[in-house]
N, C-alpha and C positions, 0 to 999 in steps of 0.2 A: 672529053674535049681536051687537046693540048692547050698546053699553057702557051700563052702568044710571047710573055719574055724569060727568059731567064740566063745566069750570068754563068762562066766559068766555074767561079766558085761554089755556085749552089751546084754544079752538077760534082765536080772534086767533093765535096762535103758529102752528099747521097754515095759518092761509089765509096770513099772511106767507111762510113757507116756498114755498107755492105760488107764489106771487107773484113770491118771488124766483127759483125755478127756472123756469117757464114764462110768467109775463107777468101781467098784470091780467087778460087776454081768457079764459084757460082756469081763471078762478077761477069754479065754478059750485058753489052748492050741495050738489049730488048730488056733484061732485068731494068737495068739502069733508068732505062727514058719509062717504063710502068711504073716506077719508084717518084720515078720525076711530075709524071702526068705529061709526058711531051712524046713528040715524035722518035724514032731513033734519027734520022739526020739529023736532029737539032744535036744530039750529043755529038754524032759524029764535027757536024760546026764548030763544036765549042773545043773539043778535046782530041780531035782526029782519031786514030782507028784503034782498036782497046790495048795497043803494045807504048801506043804514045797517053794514054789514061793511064797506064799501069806505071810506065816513068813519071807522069806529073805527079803521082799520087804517093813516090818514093821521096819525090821530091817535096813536097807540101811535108810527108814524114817528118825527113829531116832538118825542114825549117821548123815547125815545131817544138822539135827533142831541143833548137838552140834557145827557147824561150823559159828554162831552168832558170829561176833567181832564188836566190840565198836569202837566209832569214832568220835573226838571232842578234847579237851585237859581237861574243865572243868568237872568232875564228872557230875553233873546237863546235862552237853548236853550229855557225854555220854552213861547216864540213857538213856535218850529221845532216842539215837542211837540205842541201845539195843533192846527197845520197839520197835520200828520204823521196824527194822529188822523184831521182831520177828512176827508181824503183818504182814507183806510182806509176808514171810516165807509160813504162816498158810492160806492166803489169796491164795499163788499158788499152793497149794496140799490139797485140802479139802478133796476129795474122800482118800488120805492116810491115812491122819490126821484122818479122822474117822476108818481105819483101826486098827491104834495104839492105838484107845481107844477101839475097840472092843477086842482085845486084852489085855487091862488090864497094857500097858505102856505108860498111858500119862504121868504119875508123871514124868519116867524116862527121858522121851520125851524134857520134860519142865526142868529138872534140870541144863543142860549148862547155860540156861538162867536164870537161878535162881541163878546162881553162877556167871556168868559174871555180874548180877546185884548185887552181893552180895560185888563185889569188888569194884564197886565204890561207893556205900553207904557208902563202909568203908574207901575208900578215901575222901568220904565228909563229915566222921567227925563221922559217926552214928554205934552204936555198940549195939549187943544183940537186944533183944525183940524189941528196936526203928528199929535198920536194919530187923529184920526180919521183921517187919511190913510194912518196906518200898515196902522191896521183892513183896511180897504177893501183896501190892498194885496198884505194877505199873502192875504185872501179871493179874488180875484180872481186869484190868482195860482195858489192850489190848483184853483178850479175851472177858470180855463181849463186846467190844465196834463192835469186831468183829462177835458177835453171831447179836446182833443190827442191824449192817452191812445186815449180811446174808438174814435174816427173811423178811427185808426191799427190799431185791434184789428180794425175793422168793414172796413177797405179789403182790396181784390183784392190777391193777392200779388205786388209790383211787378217788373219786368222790364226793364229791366235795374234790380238792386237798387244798392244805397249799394256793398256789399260791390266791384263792375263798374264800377261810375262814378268811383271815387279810385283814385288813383295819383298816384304820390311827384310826378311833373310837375304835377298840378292842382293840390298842395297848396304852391308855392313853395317846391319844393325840403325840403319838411320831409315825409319817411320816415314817421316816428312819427307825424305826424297823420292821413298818409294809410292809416298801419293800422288806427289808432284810430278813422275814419270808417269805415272797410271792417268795424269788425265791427261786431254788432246793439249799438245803446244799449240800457243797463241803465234802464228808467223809475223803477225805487224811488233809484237813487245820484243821476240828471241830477234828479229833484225835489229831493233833500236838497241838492244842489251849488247848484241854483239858486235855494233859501230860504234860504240861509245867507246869500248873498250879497246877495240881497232884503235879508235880515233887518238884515245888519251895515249896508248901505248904509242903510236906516232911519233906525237908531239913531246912526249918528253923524252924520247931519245934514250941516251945511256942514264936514265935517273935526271935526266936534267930538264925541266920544265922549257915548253918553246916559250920565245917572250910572246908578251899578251895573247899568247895560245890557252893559257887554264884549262880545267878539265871540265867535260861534258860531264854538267847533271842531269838527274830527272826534271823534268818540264812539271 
């Protein structure tokens, strides 16, 4: 039996979902309103024909991705928050997130975050061309770290792995690195190990500490 109401958003929230579990391509209406329990013209009423779904659904994206809040007291952590987030974020909607750049909005995509980062840079001391460069840094940092991520998730299972390749001899006589390469990297610790260190290098410039910037500890 179709459902007798339903809103915009519950149908946007259903093809999302879709979206993210199997791709843009297996988004069809008749999917959609079976997902739903409704008719397909009810979808068509709510969200007109699947080229105007596939826009509103770019757009819900991007409003979304502006909902990044920071978290921490010192600037420095809550850079790392921000990052943290926005890594998360990109990490649960891949299939949209390429939507929005097929479309030609990722800049606008990426600017909350560009701007929640931009505040506390300038709470930790850094102004003009120094802040902007922070920006850009820690951005460029989460997304490649995330494309790295990906390709690594998408790659054939290697042969001979990391775990066959180190031993205490290739590592200059140092035991414990060649263990520590031999097991699988942790991706959520190697990100946070190497935004911190982003982040701290930043912020103190040439040796010089940003004010009320301090350096990211461990949590």
């Amino acid at each position: 039996m179709a459902r007798s109401s339903l809103t915009r958003e519950e149908v946007l929230a259903a093809a999302a979902g879709l979206v993210r579990r199997d791709g843009p391509r297996q988004l069809t209406m008749r999917r959609l309103a079976a997902e739903l329990g409704t008719a397909v013209t009810s979808i068509y009423w709510h969200v007109g024909n699947r080229e105007s779904l596939l826009d509103a659904l770019v757009e819900r994206t991007v409003l979304e991705m502006g909902t990044l809040r920071p978290a921490g007291r010192a600037p420095a952590a809550r850079i790392v928050s921000v990052a943290r987030a926005l890594r998360r974020e990109l990490r649960a909607r891949p299939h949209l997130i390429a939507m929005v750049h097929e479309r030609g909005l990722t800049e606008r995509m990426f600017l909350p975050a560009q701007q929640a980062l931009a505040a506390e840079v300038h709470a930790a001391g850094l102004r003009g061309s120094r802040a902007a460069d922070a920006v850009r840094a820690v951005q460029v940092h989460t997304v490649g770290f995330l494309l790295v991520e990906r390709n690594r998730e998408r790659s054939p299972v290697q042969s001979p792995g990391e775990g066959e390749l180190w031993s205490a001899a290739e590592a200059d006589g140092d035991a414990a690195l060649a263990r520590a390469l031999a097991r699988p990297a942790d991706p959520d610790r190697l990100f946070v190990i190497s935004l911190r260190a982003l982040v701290n290098g930043l912020l103190a410039g040439d040796g010089e500490k940003g004010a009320a910037g301090g350096r990211v500890t461990a949590e």
